[in-house]
C-alpha positions in Angstrom: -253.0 75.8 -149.0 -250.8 72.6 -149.5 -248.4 71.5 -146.8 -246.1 68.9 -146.8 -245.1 65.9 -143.9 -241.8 63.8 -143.5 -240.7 61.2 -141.4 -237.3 60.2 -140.6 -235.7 57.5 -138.7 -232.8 59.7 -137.2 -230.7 56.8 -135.3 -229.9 59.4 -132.7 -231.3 63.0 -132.6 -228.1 64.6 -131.0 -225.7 62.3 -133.4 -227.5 63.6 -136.7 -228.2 67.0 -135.5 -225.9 69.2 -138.2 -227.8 67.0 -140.7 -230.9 67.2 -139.4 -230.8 71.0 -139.6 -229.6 71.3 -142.4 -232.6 69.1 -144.5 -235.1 71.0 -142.6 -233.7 73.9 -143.8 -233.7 72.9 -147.2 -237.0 70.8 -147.2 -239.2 73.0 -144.5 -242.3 70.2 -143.7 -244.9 71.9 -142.1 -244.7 68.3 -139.9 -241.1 65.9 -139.3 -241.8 63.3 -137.3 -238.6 61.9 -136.2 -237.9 58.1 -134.9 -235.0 56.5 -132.4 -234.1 59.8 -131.1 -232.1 57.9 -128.7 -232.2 60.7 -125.6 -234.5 61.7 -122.8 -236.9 64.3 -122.7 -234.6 66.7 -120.9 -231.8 66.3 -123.1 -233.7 66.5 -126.4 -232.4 69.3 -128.2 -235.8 71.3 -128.8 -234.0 74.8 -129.1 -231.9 73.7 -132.3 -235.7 73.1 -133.7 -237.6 76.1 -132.2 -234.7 78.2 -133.9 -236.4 76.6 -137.4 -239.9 77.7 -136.4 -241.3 74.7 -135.0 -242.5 73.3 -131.9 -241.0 70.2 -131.0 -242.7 67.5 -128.8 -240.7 64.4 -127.5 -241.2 61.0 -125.8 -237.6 59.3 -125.2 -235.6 57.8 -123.2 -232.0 57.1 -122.4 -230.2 55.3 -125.4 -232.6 53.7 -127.1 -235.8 54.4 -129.2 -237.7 57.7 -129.3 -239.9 59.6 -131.1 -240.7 63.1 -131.7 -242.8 65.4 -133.6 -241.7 68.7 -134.7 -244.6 70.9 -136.2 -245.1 74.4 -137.3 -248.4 74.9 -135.2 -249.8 74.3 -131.9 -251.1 71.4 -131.4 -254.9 70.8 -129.9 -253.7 67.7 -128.2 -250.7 65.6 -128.0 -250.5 62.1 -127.1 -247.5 60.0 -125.5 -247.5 55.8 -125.8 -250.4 53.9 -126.9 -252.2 54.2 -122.9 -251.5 51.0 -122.1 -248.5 51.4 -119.9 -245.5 50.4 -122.1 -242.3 52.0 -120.5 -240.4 52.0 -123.7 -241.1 55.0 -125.6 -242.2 53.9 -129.4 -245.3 56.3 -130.1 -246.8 59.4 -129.5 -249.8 61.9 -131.4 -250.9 65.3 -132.3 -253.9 66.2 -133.1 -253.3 69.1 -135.9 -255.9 71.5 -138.0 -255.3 69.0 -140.5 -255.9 66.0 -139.0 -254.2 63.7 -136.4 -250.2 63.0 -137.0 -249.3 59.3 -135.2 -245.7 58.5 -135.2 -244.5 55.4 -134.4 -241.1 53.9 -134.1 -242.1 50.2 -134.8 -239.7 47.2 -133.1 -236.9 45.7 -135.1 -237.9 42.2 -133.8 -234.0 40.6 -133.7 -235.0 37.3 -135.4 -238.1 35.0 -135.8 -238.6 33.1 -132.2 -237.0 35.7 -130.2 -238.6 37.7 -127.6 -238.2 40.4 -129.1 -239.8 39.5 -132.3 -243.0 38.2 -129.8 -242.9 41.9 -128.2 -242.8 43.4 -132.0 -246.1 41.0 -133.2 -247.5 42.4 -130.0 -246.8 46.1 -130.5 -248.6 46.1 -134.3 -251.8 44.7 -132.9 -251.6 46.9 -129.8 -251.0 49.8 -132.3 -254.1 48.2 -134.6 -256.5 48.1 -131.7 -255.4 51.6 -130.1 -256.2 52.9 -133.4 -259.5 51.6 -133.4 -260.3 52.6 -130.1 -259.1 55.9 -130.5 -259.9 57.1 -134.2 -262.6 56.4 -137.1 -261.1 55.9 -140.6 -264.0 58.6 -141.8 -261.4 61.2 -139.6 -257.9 62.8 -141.4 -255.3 60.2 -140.0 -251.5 60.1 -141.1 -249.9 57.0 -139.2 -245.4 57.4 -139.8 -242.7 56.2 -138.8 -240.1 53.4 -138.8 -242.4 49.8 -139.2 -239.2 47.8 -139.7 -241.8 45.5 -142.1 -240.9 45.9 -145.3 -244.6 45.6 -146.9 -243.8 43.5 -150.1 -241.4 42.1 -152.3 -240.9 44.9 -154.5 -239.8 46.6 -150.9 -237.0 44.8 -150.2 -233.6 44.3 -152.4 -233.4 40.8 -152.0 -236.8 38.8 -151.9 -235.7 35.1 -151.8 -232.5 36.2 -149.4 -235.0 37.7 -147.2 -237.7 35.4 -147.1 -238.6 34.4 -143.3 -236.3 37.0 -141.8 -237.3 39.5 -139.6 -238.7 42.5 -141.6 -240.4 40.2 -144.2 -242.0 37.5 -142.4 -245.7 36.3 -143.2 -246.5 37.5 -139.8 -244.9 40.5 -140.0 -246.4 41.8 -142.8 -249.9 40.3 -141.8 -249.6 42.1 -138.6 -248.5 45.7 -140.9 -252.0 44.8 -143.6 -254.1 44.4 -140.3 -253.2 48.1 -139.5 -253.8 49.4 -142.8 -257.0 47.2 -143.0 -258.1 49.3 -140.6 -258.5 52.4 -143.4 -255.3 53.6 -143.8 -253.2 53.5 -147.5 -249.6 53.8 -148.2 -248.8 56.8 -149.6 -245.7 55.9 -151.6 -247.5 53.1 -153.1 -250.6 55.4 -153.9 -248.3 57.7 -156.2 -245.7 54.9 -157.5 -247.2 51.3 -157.4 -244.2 50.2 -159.1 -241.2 51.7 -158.4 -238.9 50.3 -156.7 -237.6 52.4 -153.6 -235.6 51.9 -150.5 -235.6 54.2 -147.4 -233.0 52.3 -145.6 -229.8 50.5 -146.2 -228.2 48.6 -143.4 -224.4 49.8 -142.2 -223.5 45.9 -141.7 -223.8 45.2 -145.6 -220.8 46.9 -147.1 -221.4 49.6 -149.3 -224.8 48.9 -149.0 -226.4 52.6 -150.0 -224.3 52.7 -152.8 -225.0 49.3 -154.1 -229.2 50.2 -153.2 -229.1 46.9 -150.9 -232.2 48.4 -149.2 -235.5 47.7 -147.7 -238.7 50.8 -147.6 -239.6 50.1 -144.3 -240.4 53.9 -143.6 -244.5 54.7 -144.6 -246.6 57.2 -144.6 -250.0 55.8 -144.2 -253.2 57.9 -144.5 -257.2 57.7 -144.3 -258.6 58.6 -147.0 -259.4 61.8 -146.3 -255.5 62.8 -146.3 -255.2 59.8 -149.1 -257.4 61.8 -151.3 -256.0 65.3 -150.5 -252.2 63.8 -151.2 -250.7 64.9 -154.1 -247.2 63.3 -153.6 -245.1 61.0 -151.7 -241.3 60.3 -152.3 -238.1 59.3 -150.8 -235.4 61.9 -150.1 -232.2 60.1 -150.6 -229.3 63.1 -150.5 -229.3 62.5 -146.8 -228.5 59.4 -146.6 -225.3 60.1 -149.0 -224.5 62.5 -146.7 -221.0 62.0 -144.2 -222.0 60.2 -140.9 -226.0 59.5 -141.9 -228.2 57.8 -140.3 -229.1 54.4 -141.8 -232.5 55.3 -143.1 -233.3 58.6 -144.9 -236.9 60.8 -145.0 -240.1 59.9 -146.7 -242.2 63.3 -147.6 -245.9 63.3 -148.6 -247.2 66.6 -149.8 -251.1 67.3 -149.5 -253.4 69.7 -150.5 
């Protein structure tokens, strides 16, 4: 039996919810896994999902950042931060029949020097470690979500523009390699080494989506037990064409 898992960088749950429907609808994952849901756990719309057939599972909080997982089946466990006491809600984890789903909603890191490029350094090695701590690479592991590291050249639209900014730093991408080091391979990359792909495309640059001024900053990573049963990965772009969309737009992976 194949399934199929996306991830999506919403910018706002309640915001995109018309659209968000709609592509699950039309696309039916057996797994979304949804990033900067922007609402707390009360508020989080879970009956628009359950109407869909899944079970929906949130971490958020007010305004900012969130992540949730929406999934077809019950989950045997499900996992909120990375245990280490974080209050701001970036990660969470359920452990499926197929194999363990992490979703993560990576920092954007504002610019090299600032705090909050420190705190986004700090977050991929806490995520690198909790990984190791909590998993072996020998187990089915997907890791998703939002990295906000775009993982090469070919992943961004404008290499020499971009080189030393936030998304595309040395460090960054270091601290991105350290994670997949640990046994985990891109899925995109697996099925198109060469293509060049974006998965989001900043509002600030005008017409940016239409003139593909993008970065892929949105992976699928899997051990190689889901690496070897994945028969496809690719970028949904209709959504991000779509009136009022989100800035980014889902990644799917298909396995057997």
């Amino acid at each position: 039996m194949s399934w199929s898992l996306a991830t999506f960088n919403v910018n706002g749950v309640r915001a995109r919810l018309p659209l968000l429907v709609d592509w699950l609808k039309k696309a039916a994952p057996e797994v979304a896994c949804l990033q900067e849901t922007k609402v707390q756990d009360d508020d989080f719309p879970a009956e628009a999902f359950t109407a869909l057939g899944y079970r929906a599972y949130a971490h958020g909080q007010k305004s900012f950042n969130g992540v949730a997982i929406l999934c077809r089946e019950e989950p045997a466990q499900v996992l909120t931060g990375l245990g280490d006491g974080d209050e701001q809600a970036r990660a969470m984890a359920v452990e499926l029949a197929a194999g363990w789903v992490v979703n993560l909603y990576v920092p954007q890191g504002r610019e090299v020097g600032h705090e909050a490029y420190e705190y986004k350094l700090n977050f991929l090695a806490r995520v690198r470690a909790w990984l190791a701590e909590r998993f072996d690479p020998s187990q089915p592991v997907v890791v998703v979500g939002d990295m906000n590291v775009a993982p090469t050249d070919l992943d961004v639209f404008d290499p020499k523009r971009m080189k030393g900014k936030v998304t595309c730093t040395d460090e960054e991408r270091a601290a991105l390699a350290a994670i997949q080091d640990w046994g985990l391979g891109d899925m995109f990359r697996l099925h198109h080494p060469e293509d060049r792909q974006f998965t989001f495309w900043d509002y600030r640059l005008p017409q940016s989506f239409k003139r593909d001024l993008g970065w892929r900053i949105d992976l699928i990573l899997a051990s190689e037990p889901l690496a070897d049963a994945c028969r496809d990965c690719w970028v949904d772009t209709a959504p991000r064409g779509l009136p009022k969309p989100s800035d980014h737009t889902p990644v799917v992976a298909s396995f057997a």
